[in-house]
BAMI-500694 format. One line per 8 residues: number of its first residue (from 1); their letters; for each residue x, y, z of C-alpha. Coordinates in steps of 0.5 Angstrom, whole numbers, plus 500, padded with zeros to 3 digits. Layout:
<sites>
NUM> A> X/Y/Z  ...;
</sites>
This chain:
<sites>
1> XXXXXXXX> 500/500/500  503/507/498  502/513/501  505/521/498  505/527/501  507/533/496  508/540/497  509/547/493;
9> XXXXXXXX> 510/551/497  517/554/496  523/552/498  519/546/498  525/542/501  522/544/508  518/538/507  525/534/510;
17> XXXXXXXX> 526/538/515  518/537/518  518/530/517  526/529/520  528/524/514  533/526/510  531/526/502  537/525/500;
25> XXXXXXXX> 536/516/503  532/511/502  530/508/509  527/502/512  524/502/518  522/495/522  515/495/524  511/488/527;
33> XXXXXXXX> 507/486/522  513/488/516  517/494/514  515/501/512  520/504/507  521/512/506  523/515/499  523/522/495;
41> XXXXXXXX> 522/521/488  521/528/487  525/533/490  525/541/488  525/547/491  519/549/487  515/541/489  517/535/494;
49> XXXXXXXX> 514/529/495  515/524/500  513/515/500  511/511/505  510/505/502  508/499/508  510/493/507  506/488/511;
57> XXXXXXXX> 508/481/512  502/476/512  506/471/517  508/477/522  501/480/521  497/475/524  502/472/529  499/471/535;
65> XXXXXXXX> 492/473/533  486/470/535  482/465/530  476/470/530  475/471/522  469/469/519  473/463/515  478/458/517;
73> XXXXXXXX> 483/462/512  480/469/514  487/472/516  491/468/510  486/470/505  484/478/505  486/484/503  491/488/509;
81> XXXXXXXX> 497/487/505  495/491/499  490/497/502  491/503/507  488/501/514  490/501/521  496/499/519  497/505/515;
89> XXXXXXXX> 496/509/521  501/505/526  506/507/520  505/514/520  506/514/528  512/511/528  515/513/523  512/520/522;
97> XXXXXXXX> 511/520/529  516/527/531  513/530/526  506/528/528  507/531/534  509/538/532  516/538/533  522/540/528;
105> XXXXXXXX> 528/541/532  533/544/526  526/549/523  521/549/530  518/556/526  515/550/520  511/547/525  506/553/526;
113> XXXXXXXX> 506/554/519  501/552/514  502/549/508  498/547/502  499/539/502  496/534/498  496/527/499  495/522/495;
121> XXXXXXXX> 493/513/498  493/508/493  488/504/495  483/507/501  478/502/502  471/506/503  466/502/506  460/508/505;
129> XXXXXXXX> 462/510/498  465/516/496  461/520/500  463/518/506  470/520/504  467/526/502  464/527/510  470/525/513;
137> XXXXXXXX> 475/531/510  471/535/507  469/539/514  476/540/517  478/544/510  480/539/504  478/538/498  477/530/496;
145> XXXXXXXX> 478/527/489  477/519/488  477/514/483  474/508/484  477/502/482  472/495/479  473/489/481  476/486/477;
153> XXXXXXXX> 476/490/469  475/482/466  469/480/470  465/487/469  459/484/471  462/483/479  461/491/479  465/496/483;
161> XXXXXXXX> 469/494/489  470/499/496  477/501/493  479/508/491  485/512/490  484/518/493  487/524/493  487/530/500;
169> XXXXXXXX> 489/537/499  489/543/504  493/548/507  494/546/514  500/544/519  503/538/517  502/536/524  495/537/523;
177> XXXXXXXX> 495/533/515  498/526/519  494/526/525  487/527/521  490/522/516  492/517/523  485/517/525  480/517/520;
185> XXXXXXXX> 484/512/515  482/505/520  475/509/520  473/508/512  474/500/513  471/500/520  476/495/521  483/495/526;
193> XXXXXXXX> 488/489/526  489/488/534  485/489/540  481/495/541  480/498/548  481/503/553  488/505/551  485/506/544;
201> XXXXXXXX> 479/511/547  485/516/550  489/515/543  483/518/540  481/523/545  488/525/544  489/525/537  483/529/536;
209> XXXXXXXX> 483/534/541  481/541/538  478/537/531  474/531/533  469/535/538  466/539/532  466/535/526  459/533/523;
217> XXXXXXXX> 462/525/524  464/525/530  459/519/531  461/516/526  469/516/527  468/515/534  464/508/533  468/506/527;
225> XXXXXXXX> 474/508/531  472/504/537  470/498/533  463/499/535  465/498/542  458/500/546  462/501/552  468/505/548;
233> XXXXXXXX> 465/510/544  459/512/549  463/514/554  468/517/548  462/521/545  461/523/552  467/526/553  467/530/546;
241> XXXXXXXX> 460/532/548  464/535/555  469/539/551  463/542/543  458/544/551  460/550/555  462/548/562  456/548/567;
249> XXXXXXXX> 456/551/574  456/547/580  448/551/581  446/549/573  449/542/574  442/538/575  442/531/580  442/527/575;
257> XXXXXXXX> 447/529/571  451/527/577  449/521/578  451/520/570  458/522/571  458/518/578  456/511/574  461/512/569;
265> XXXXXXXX> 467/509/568  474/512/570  478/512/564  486/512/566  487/519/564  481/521/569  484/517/575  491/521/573;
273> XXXXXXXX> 488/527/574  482/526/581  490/522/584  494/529/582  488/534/584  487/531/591  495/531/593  495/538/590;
281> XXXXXXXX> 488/540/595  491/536/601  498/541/600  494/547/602  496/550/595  493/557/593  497/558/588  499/552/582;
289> XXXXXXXX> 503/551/575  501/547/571  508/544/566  506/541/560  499/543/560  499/540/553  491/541/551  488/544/558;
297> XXXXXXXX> 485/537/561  487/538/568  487/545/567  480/544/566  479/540/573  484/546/577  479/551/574  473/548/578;
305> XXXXXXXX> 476/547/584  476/554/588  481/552/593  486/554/586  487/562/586  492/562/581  494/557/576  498/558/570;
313> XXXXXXXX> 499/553/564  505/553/560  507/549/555  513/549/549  507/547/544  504/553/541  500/549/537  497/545/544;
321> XXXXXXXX> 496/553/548  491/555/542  488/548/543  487/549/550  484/555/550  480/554/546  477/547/550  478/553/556;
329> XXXXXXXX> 473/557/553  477/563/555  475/568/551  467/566/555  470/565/562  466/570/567  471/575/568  473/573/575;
337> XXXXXXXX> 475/566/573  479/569/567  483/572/571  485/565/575  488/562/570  494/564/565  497/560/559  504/561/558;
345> XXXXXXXX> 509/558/553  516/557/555  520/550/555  522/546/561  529/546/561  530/553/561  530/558/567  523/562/567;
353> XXXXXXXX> 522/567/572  515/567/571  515/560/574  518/562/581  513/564/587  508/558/587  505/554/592  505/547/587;
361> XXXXXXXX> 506/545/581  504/539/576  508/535/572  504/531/568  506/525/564  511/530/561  518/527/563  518/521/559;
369> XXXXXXXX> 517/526/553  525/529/554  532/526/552  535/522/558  540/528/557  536/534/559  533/532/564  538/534/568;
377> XXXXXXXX> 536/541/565  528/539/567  530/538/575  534/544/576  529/549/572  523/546/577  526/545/584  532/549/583;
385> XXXXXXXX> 530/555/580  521/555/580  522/552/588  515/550/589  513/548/596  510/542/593  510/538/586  506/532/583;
393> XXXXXXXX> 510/529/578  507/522/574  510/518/570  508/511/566  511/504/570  514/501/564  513/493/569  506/495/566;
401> XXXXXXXX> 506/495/560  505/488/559  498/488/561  497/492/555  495/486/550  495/493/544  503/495/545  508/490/543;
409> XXXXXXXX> 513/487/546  519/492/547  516/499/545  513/504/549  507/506/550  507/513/546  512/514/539  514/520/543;
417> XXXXXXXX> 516/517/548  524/518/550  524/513/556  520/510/561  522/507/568  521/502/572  518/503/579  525/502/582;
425> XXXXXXXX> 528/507/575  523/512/578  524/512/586  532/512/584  532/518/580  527/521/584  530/520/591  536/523/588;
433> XXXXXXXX> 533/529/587  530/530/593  536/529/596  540/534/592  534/539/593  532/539/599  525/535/599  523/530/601;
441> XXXXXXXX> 518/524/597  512/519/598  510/514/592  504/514/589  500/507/585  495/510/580  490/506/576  489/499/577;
449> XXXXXXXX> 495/495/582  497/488/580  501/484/585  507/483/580  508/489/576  504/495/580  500/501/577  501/504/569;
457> XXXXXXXX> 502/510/572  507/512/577  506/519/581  512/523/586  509/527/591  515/532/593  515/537/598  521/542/600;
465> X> 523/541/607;
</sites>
Protein backbone atom coordinates (compact mmCIF):
# COMPACT_ATOMS: atom_id res chain seq x y z
CA UNK A 1 0.00 0.00 0.00
CA UNK A 2 1.33 3.34 -0.91
CA UNK A 3 1.11 6.51 0.59
CA UNK A 4 2.57 10.37 -0.90
CA UNK A 5 2.35 13.59 0.35
CA UNK A 6 3.44 16.48 -2.03
CA UNK A 7 3.77 20.18 -1.41
CA UNK A 8 4.68 23.28 -3.62
CA UNK A 9 5.14 25.57 -1.30
CA UNK A 10 8.33 27.16 -2.00
CA UNK A 11 11.29 25.88 -0.75
CA UNK A 12 9.45 22.84 -1.23
CA UNK A 13 12.59 21.14 0.63
CA UNK A 14 11.02 21.82 3.76
CA UNK A 15 9.08 19.01 3.74
CA UNK A 16 12.41 16.98 4.90
CA UNK A 17 13.13 18.87 7.48
CA UNK A 18 8.99 18.60 8.96
CA UNK A 19 9.24 14.90 8.54
CA UNK A 20 12.94 14.65 9.99
CA UNK A 21 13.89 12.05 6.88
CA UNK A 22 16.55 13.22 4.83
CA UNK A 23 15.29 13.21 0.78
CA UNK A 24 18.55 12.28 -0.22
CA UNK A 25 17.90 8.22 1.62
CA UNK A 26 16.05 5.52 1.18
CA UNK A 27 15.23 3.86 4.29
CA UNK A 28 13.28 1.14 5.98
CA UNK A 29 11.96 1.23 9.24
CA UNK A 30 10.91 -2.74 10.79
CA UNK A 31 7.56 -2.64 12.24
CA UNK A 32 5.53 -5.79 13.70
CA UNK A 33 3.69 -6.91 10.79
CA UNK A 34 6.30 -5.98 7.97
CA UNK A 35 8.66 -3.05 6.91
CA UNK A 36 7.66 0.70 6.24
CA UNK A 37 9.89 2.10 3.46
CA UNK A 38 10.53 6.06 3.14
CA UNK A 39 11.63 7.51 -0.34
CA UNK A 40 11.45 10.93 -2.60
CA UNK A 41 10.88 10.53 -5.94
CA UNK A 42 10.46 14.20 -6.73
CA UNK A 43 12.70 16.61 -4.95
CA UNK A 44 12.67 20.36 -6.00
CA UNK A 45 12.64 23.66 -4.63
CA UNK A 46 9.30 24.27 -6.27
CA UNK A 47 7.71 20.53 -5.60
CA UNK A 48 8.67 17.55 -3.15
CA UNK A 49 6.97 14.64 -2.47
CA UNK A 50 7.68 11.77 -0.11
CA UNK A 51 6.55 7.73 -0.23
CA UNK A 52 5.25 5.63 2.58
CA UNK A 53 5.24 2.39 1.20
CA UNK A 54 3.82 -0.51 3.79
CA UNK A 55 5.09 -3.56 3.26
CA UNK A 56 3.21 -6.12 5.33
CA UNK A 57 4.20 -9.71 5.97
CA UNK A 58 0.99 -11.78 5.75
CA UNK A 59 2.81 -14.39 8.54
CA UNK A 60 3.84 -11.71 10.82
CA UNK A 61 0.29 -10.20 10.38
CA UNK A 62 -1.45 -12.59 11.85
CA UNK A 63 1.14 -14.11 14.28
CA UNK A 64 -0.32 -14.62 17.44
CA UNK A 65 -3.78 -13.60 16.64
CA UNK A 66 -6.90 -15.11 17.53
CA UNK A 67 -9.03 -17.39 15.20
CA UNK A 68 -12.08 -15.17 14.87
CA UNK A 69 -12.67 -14.55 10.93
CA UNK A 70 -15.64 -15.56 9.36
CA UNK A 71 -13.67 -18.52 7.46
CA UNK A 72 -11.06 -20.92 8.34
CA UNK A 73 -8.42 -18.87 6.13
CA UNK A 74 -9.86 -15.47 6.82
CA UNK A 75 -6.60 -14.12 8.13
CA UNK A 76 -4.59 -15.83 5.06
CA UNK A 77 -6.91 -14.82 2.65
CA UNK A 78 -7.93 -11.00 2.59
CA UNK A 79 -6.92 -8.01 1.41
CA UNK A 80 -4.75 -6.13 4.45
CA UNK A 81 -1.48 -6.31 2.37
CA UNK A 82 -2.70 -4.37 -0.37
CA UNK A 83 -5.01 -1.50 1.11
CA UNK A 84 -4.69 1.29 3.42
CA UNK A 85 -5.88 0.29 6.89
CA UNK A 86 -5.07 0.55 10.48
CA UNK A 87 -1.82 -0.68 9.52
CA UNK A 88 -1.33 2.39 7.51
CA UNK A 89 -2.00 4.53 10.72
CA UNK A 90 0.40 2.68 12.78
CA UNK A 91 2.89 3.26 10.24
CA UNK A 92 2.43 6.92 10.18
CA UNK A 93 2.77 6.83 14.07
CA UNK A 94 5.79 5.30 13.88
CA UNK A 95 7.72 6.52 11.29
CA UNK A 96 6.18 9.92 11.05
CA UNK A 97 5.49 9.93 14.64
CA UNK A 98 8.05 13.33 15.40
CA UNK A 99 6.38 15.01 12.78
CA UNK A 100 3.08 14.18 13.77
CA UNK A 101 3.64 15.26 17.02
CA UNK A 102 4.32 18.90 15.78
CA UNK A 103 8.20 18.82 16.43
CA UNK A 104 10.87 20.18 14.10
CA UNK A 105 14.12 20.64 16.11
CA UNK A 106 16.26 22.20 12.95
CA UNK A 107 13.24 24.55 11.48
CA UNK A 108 10.66 24.69 15.11
CA UNK A 109 8.85 27.93 12.82
CA UNK A 110 7.64 25.15 10.20
CA UNK A 111 5.47 23.38 12.42
CA UNK A 112 2.81 26.43 12.86
CA UNK A 113 2.88 26.96 9.27
CA UNK A 114 0.37 25.85 7.22
CA UNK A 115 1.22 24.53 3.99
CA UNK A 116 -0.85 23.66 0.94
CA UNK A 117 -0.41 19.58 1.00
CA UNK A 118 -2.05 17.11 -1.24
CA UNK A 119 -1.97 13.29 -0.61
CA UNK A 120 -2.69 10.78 -2.62
CA UNK A 121 -3.48 6.40 -0.98
CA UNK A 122 -3.53 3.78 -3.35
CA UNK A 123 -5.76 1.96 -2.40
CA UNK A 124 -8.40 3.26 0.48
CA UNK A 125 -11.08 0.82 1.22
CA UNK A 126 -14.42 2.85 1.66
CA UNK A 127 -16.96 1.23 3.18
CA UNK A 128 -19.87 3.84 2.68
CA UNK A 129 -18.99 4.92 -1.06
CA UNK A 130 -17.52 8.03 -1.86
CA UNK A 131 -19.63 9.91 -0.25
CA UNK A 132 -18.31 9.05 3.09
CA UNK A 133 -14.78 9.76 2.04
CA UNK A 134 -16.60 13.23 1.12
CA UNK A 135 -17.88 13.37 4.92
CA UNK A 136 -14.81 12.67 6.49
CA UNK A 137 -12.26 15.32 4.88
CA UNK A 138 -14.40 17.68 3.73
CA UNK A 139 -15.53 19.34 7.01
CA UNK A 140 -12.13 19.88 8.27
CA UNK A 141 -10.77 21.81 5.14
CA UNK A 142 -10.05 19.34 2.19
CA UNK A 143 -10.90 18.86 -0.97
CA UNK A 144 -11.73 15.14 -2.12
CA UNK A 145 -11.14 13.74 -5.53
CA UNK A 146 -11.58 9.63 -6.13
CA UNK A 147 -11.31 7.03 -8.43
CA UNK A 148 -13.16 4.17 -8.21
CA UNK A 149 -11.63 0.81 -9.16
CA UNK A 150 -13.88 -2.34 -10.49
CA UNK A 151 -13.70 -5.49 -9.31
CA UNK A 152 -11.89 -7.24 -11.67
CA UNK A 153 -11.96 -5.05 -15.41
CA UNK A 154 -12.27 -9.18 -17.21
CA UNK A 155 -15.34 -9.81 -15.17
CA UNK A 156 -17.33 -6.32 -15.59
CA UNK A 157 -20.56 -7.97 -14.71
CA UNK A 158 -19.10 -8.29 -10.75
CA UNK A 159 -19.56 -4.73 -10.62
CA UNK A 160 -17.46 -1.90 -8.63
CA UNK A 161 -15.67 -2.84 -5.50
CA UNK A 162 -14.78 -0.51 -2.19
CA UNK A 163 -11.38 0.34 -3.50
CA UNK A 164 -10.53 4.20 -4.42
CA UNK A 165 -7.65 5.88 -5.16
CA UNK A 166 -8.15 9.12 -3.42
CA UNK A 167 -6.41 12.17 -3.67
CA UNK A 168 -6.70 15.17 -0.24
CA UNK A 169 -5.65 18.28 -0.53
CA UNK A 170 -5.70 21.32 1.81
CA UNK A 171 -3.68 24.21 3.55
CA UNK A 172 -2.90 22.81 7.07
CA UNK A 173 -0.11 22.01 9.26
CA UNK A 174 1.48 18.92 8.41
CA UNK A 175 1.15 17.88 11.80
CA UNK A 176 -2.31 18.44 11.59
CA UNK A 177 -2.52 16.59 7.75
CA UNK A 178 -0.97 13.24 9.66
CA UNK A 179 -3.22 13.17 12.56
CA UNK A 180 -6.30 13.51 10.36
CA UNK A 181 -4.79 10.76 8.14
CA UNK A 182 -3.89 8.74 11.52
CA UNK A 183 -7.34 8.41 12.66
CA UNK A 184 -9.78 8.29 9.94
CA UNK A 185 -8.13 5.96 7.47
CA UNK A 186 -8.87 2.64 9.87
CA UNK A 187 -12.33 4.52 9.96
CA UNK A 188 -13.29 4.05 5.88
CA UNK A 189 -12.98 -0.19 6.39
CA UNK A 190 -14.73 -0.17 9.97
CA UNK A 191 -12.06 -2.55 10.72
CA UNK A 192 -8.46 -2.71 12.99
CA UNK A 193 -6.00 -5.73 13.09
CA UNK A 194 -5.68 -6.15 16.86
CA UNK A 195 -7.56 -5.36 19.98
CA UNK A 196 -9.69 -2.29 20.33
CA UNK A 197 -9.87 -1.24 24.20
CA UNK A 198 -9.56 1.62 26.35
CA UNK A 199 -6.13 2.64 25.46
CA UNK A 200 -7.60 3.00 22.19
CA UNK A 201 -10.72 5.66 23.51
CA UNK A 202 -7.41 7.83 25.05
CA UNK A 203 -5.36 7.61 21.66
CA UNK A 204 -8.71 8.79 19.78
CA UNK A 205 -9.65 11.36 22.44
CA UNK A 206 -5.92 12.52 22.21
CA UNK A 207 -5.54 12.30 18.31
CA UNK A 208 -8.62 14.33 17.92
CA UNK A 209 -8.65 17.07 20.53
CA UNK A 210 -9.57 20.40 18.84
CA UNK A 211 -11.23 18.52 15.34
CA UNK A 212 -13.16 15.70 16.42
CA UNK A 213 -15.59 17.36 19.23
CA UNK A 214 -17.07 19.65 16.12
CA UNK A 215 -17.11 17.46 13.11
CA UNK A 216 -20.58 16.45 11.71
CA UNK A 217 -19.13 12.63 11.77
CA UNK A 218 -18.08 12.55 15.21
CA UNK A 219 -20.37 9.59 15.70
CA UNK A 220 -19.72 7.99 13.14
CA UNK A 221 -15.69 7.98 13.41
CA UNK A 222 -16.12 7.33 16.89
CA UNK A 223 -17.96 4.14 16.45
CA UNK A 224 -15.84 2.94 13.55
CA UNK A 225 -12.76 3.92 15.28
CA UNK A 226 -13.75 1.76 18.53
CA UNK A 227 -14.95 -1.12 16.47
CA UNK A 228 -18.54 -0.66 17.46
CA UNK A 229 -17.54 -1.19 21.09
CA UNK A 230 -20.93 -0.01 22.80
CA UNK A 231 -18.95 0.73 26.16
CA UNK A 232 -16.02 2.61 24.09
CA UNK A 233 -17.74 4.85 21.80
CA UNK A 234 -20.33 5.82 24.46
CA UNK A 235 -18.28 7.07 26.78
CA UNK A 236 -16.02 8.73 23.84
CA UNK A 237 -19.15 10.38 22.52
CA UNK A 238 -19.70 11.45 26.23
CA UNK A 239 -16.34 13.06 26.33
CA UNK A 240 -16.53 14.97 22.94
CA UNK A 241 -20.11 16.21 23.78
CA UNK A 242 -18.08 17.60 27.32
CA UNK A 243 -15.70 19.41 25.29
CA UNK A 244 -18.36 20.78 21.67
CA UNK A 245 -20.92 22.17 25.35
CA UNK A 246 -20.17 25.00 27.28
CA UNK A 247 -19.20 23.78 31.19
CA UNK A 248 -22.15 23.78 33.39
CA UNK A 249 -22.01 25.27 36.91
CA UNK A 250 -22.09 23.71 40.13
CA UNK A 251 -25.76 25.38 40.44
CA UNK A 252 -27.22 24.36 36.69
CA UNK A 253 -25.54 20.78 36.84
CA UNK A 254 -28.94 18.99 37.47
CA UNK A 255 -29.04 15.65 40.24
CA UNK A 256 -29.04 13.44 37.46
CA UNK A 257 -26.51 14.51 35.53
CA UNK A 258 -24.30 13.53 38.51
CA UNK A 259 -25.65 10.38 39.07
CA UNK A 260 -24.43 10.01 35.13
CA UNK A 261 -21.07 11.03 35.68
CA UNK A 262 -20.92 8.90 38.91
CA UNK A 263 -22.10 5.70 37.03
CA UNK A 264 -19.56 6.12 34.36
CA UNK A 265 -16.51 4.26 33.85
CA UNK A 266 -13.08 6.11 34.85
CA UNK A 267 -10.79 6.10 32.08
CA UNK A 268 -6.76 5.80 33.13
CA UNK A 269 -6.55 9.37 32.20
CA UNK A 270 -9.70 10.43 34.36
CA UNK A 271 -7.95 8.48 37.72
CA UNK A 272 -4.55 10.29 36.75
CA UNK A 273 -5.88 13.34 36.95
CA UNK A 274 -8.77 12.89 40.31
CA UNK A 275 -5.14 11.04 41.87
CA UNK A 276 -3.10 14.41 41.06
CA UNK A 277 -5.95 17.04 42.02
CA UNK A 278 -6.47 15.27 45.40
CA UNK A 279 -2.58 15.62 46.38
CA UNK A 280 -2.56 19.01 44.93
CA UNK A 281 -5.83 19.89 47.59
CA UNK A 282 -4.31 17.79 50.41
CA UNK A 283 -0.99 20.45 49.76
CA UNK A 284 -2.88 23.39 50.83
CA UNK A 285 -2.04 25.04 47.49
CA UNK A 286 -3.49 28.27 46.35
CA UNK A 287 -1.33 28.92 43.86
CA UNK A 288 -0.58 26.00 41.08
CA UNK A 289 1.54 25.35 37.65
CA UNK A 290 0.42 23.27 35.35
CA UNK A 291 3.92 22.24 32.86
CA UNK A 292 2.82 20.47 29.99
CA UNK A 293 -0.66 21.27 30.08
CA UNK A 294 -0.66 19.98 26.45
CA UNK A 295 -4.44 20.69 25.67
CA UNK A 296 -6.12 21.95 28.90
CA UNK A 297 -7.57 18.34 30.38
CA UNK A 298 -6.70 19.13 33.89
CA UNK A 299 -6.31 22.71 33.53
CA UNK A 300 -10.03 22.18 33.01
CA UNK A 301 -10.42 19.93 36.35
CA UNK A 302 -8.09 22.80 38.60
CA UNK A 303 -10.30 25.69 37.16
CA UNK A 304 -13.44 23.77 39.01
CA UNK A 305 -12.04 23.63 41.95
CA UNK A 306 -11.98 27.16 43.84
CA UNK A 307 -9.62 26.11 46.44
CA UNK A 308 -6.90 26.94 42.93
CA UNK A 309 -6.44 31.12 42.97
CA UNK A 310 -4.02 31.17 40.36
CA UNK A 311 -3.23 28.74 38.21
CA UNK A 312 -0.88 28.86 35.24
CA UNK A 313 -0.35 26.29 32.23
CA UNK A 314 2.37 26.71 30.11
CA UNK A 315 3.26 24.38 27.45
CA UNK A 316 6.37 24.32 24.62
CA UNK A 317 3.35 23.61 22.13
CA UNK A 318 1.95 26.59 20.36
CA UNK A 319 -0.25 24.75 18.59
CA UNK A 320 -1.68 22.44 22.22
CA UNK A 321 -2.15 26.35 23.86
CA UNK A 322 -4.39 27.29 21.02
CA UNK A 323 -6.23 24.17 21.48
CA UNK A 324 -6.39 24.74 25.17
CA UNK A 325 -7.84 27.70 24.96
CA UNK A 326 -10.24 26.76 22.89
CA UNK A 327 -11.60 23.50 25.07
CA UNK A 328 -11.22 26.52 28.05
CA UNK A 329 -13.36 28.68 26.26
CA UNK A 330 -11.55 31.68 27.74
CA UNK A 331 -12.71 34.06 25.49
CA UNK A 332 -16.49 33.13 27.31
CA UNK A 333 -15.21 32.60 31.19
CA UNK A 334 -16.96 35.22 33.63
CA UNK A 335 -14.26 37.53 34.15
CA UNK A 336 -13.36 36.72 37.71
CA UNK A 337 -12.63 32.85 36.59
CA UNK A 338 -10.72 34.35 33.49
CA UNK A 339 -8.64 35.98 35.74
CA UNK A 340 -7.74 32.53 37.50
CA UNK A 341 -5.91 31.19 34.84
CA UNK A 342 -3.09 32.08 32.52
CA UNK A 343 -1.59 30.15 29.67
CA UNK A 344 2.02 30.71 28.79
CA UNK A 345 4.45 29.14 26.27
CA UNK A 346 7.83 28.30 27.39
CA UNK A 347 10.03 25.04 27.71
CA UNK A 348 10.83 22.96 30.32
CA UNK A 349 14.36 23.20 30.28
CA UNK A 350 15.07 26.75 30.44
CA UNK A 351 14.88 28.86 33.62
CA UNK A 352 11.68 31.09 33.32
CA UNK A 353 11.04 33.60 35.87
CA UNK A 354 7.45 33.32 35.29
CA UNK A 355 7.50 29.95 36.87
CA UNK A 356 8.92 31.24 40.55
CA UNK A 357 6.30 31.76 43.44
CA UNK A 358 4.06 29.08 43.31
CA UNK A 359 2.43 27.21 45.99
CA UNK A 360 2.52 23.50 43.60
CA UNK A 361 3.25 22.38 40.48
CA UNK A 362 2.05 19.33 37.92
CA UNK A 363 4.14 17.26 35.82
CA UNK A 364 2.04 15.29 34.16
CA UNK A 365 3.05 12.29 31.92
CA UNK A 366 5.54 14.80 30.49
CA UNK A 367 9.11 13.53 31.68
CA UNK A 368 8.80 10.75 29.49
CA UNK A 369 8.40 13.11 26.34
CA UNK A 370 12.45 14.42 26.84
CA UNK A 371 15.82 12.92 26.00
CA UNK A 372 17.55 11.14 29.18
CA UNK A 373 20.20 13.87 28.69
CA UNK A 374 17.81 16.84 29.31
CA UNK A 375 16.58 15.88 32.09
CA UNK A 376 18.91 17.21 34.10
CA UNK A 377 17.94 20.65 32.72
CA UNK A 378 14.17 19.67 33.61
CA UNK A 379 15.18 19.18 37.48
CA UNK A 380 17.22 22.17 37.88
CA UNK A 381 14.30 24.40 36.19
CA UNK A 382 11.32 22.80 38.35
CA UNK A 383 13.11 22.26 41.76
CA UNK A 384 15.86 24.68 41.74
CA UNK A 385 14.94 27.39 40.18
CA UNK A 386 10.60 27.32 40.06
CA UNK A 387 10.81 25.87 43.98
CA UNK A 388 7.44 25.20 44.68
CA UNK A 389 6.70 23.80 48.14
CA UNK A 390 4.94 20.98 46.44
CA UNK A 391 5.18 19.24 43.20
CA UNK A 392 3.19 16.00 41.66
CA UNK A 393 5.03 14.45 38.76
CA UNK A 394 3.50 11.17 37.23
CA UNK A 395 4.99 9.07 34.96
CA UNK A 396 3.99 5.63 33.24
CA UNK A 397 5.47 2.19 34.80
CA UNK A 398 7.10 0.32 32.12
CA UNK A 399 6.44 -3.48 34.25
CA UNK A 400 3.08 -2.56 33.18
CA UNK A 401 3.13 -2.31 29.95
CA UNK A 402 2.68 -6.13 29.47
CA UNK A 403 -1.00 -5.94 30.71
CA UNK A 404 -1.33 -3.93 27.44
CA UNK A 405 -2.53 -6.78 24.93
CA UNK A 406 -2.27 -3.75 22.04
CA UNK A 407 1.59 -2.71 22.48
CA UNK A 408 4.14 -5.04 21.38
CA UNK A 409 6.56 -6.43 23.20
CA UNK A 410 9.27 -4.20 23.61
CA UNK A 411 7.75 -0.65 22.53
CA UNK A 412 6.69 2.23 24.36
CA UNK A 413 3.31 3.08 24.98
CA UNK A 414 3.60 6.60 22.77
CA UNK A 415 5.98 7.00 19.58
CA UNK A 416 7.14 10.16 21.26
CA UNK A 417 7.99 8.67 24.14
CA UNK A 418 12.00 8.99 24.78
CA UNK A 419 12.15 6.25 27.88
CA UNK A 420 9.97 4.80 30.30
CA UNK A 421 11.09 3.72 33.80
CA UNK A 422 10.32 0.81 35.93
CA UNK A 423 9.00 1.44 39.52
CA UNK A 424 12.39 0.79 40.76
CA UNK A 425 14.19 3.30 37.72
CA UNK A 426 11.60 6.03 38.85
CA UNK A 427 12.10 5.90 42.85
CA UNK A 428 15.93 5.94 42.24
CA UNK A 429 15.92 8.88 40.15
CA UNK A 430 13.34 10.66 42.17
CA UNK A 431 15.04 10.00 45.59
CA UNK A 432 17.82 11.33 44.19
CA UNK A 433 16.51 14.54 43.30
CA UNK A 434 14.83 15.09 46.26
CA UNK A 435 17.90 14.44 48.02
CA UNK A 436 19.92 16.97 46.21
CA UNK A 437 17.25 19.67 46.29
CA UNK A 438 16.07 19.74 49.60
CA UNK A 439 12.57 17.65 49.35
CA UNK A 440 11.50 14.85 50.47
CA UNK A 441 9.19 12.03 48.30
CA UNK A 442 6.16 9.30 48.85
CA UNK A 443 5.15 7.15 45.85
CA UNK A 444 1.88 6.78 44.72
CA UNK A 445 0.17 3.75 42.58
CA UNK A 446 -2.37 5.12 40.10
CA UNK A 447 -4.87 2.87 37.96
CA UNK A 448 -5.46 -0.49 38.73
CA UNK A 449 -2.72 -2.30 40.82
CA UNK A 450 -1.41 -5.82 39.89
CA UNK A 451 0.32 -7.80 42.56
CA UNK A 452 3.44 -8.43 40.10
CA UNK A 453 3.80 -5.45 37.85
CA UNK A 454 1.92 -2.52 39.75
CA UNK A 455 -0.12 0.26 38.62
CA UNK A 456 0.27 1.77 34.74
CA UNK A 457 1.12 5.09 35.98
CA UNK A 458 3.32 5.92 38.65
CA UNK A 459 3.09 9.34 40.75
CA UNK A 460 6.09 11.31 43.19
CA UNK A 461 4.66 13.66 45.46
CA UNK A 462 7.35 15.93 46.53
CA UNK A 463 7.57 18.28 49.18
CA UNK A 464 10.35 20.96 50.09
CA UNK A 465 11.43 20.58 53.71
Amino acid sequence: MLLTISTEHKPATDLGFLLHKHPDRFQSFDLSFGQAHVFYPDVTEDRCTVCLLLDVDPVGMVRGKRRDQSFLLGHYINDRPYVASSFMSVAISQVFGTAMGGRCKDRPELVTTPIHLTVRLDVLPVRGGEGFLHRMFEPLGYTVEAVRHTLDERFPEWGESPYYSATISGTKTLSELLTHLYVLIPVFDNEKHYFVGEDELEKLLAKGGGWLASHPEKEQITRRYLKHRSSLYRQALARLVEEEEAEPTEDQESSEQREESLGRPLSLNDQRHGAVIAALRASGARTVLDLGCGEGRLLRELLQDRQFEQIVGMDVSIRSLETAQKRLRLDRLPDRQAERLKLIHGSLIYRDKRLAGFDAAAVVEVIEHLDPPRLSALERVVFEFARPQTIVLTTPNREYNVMWETLPAGNFRHPDHRFEWSRQEFQGWANRVAEQHGYSVRFLPVGPEDEEVGSPTQMGVFERG
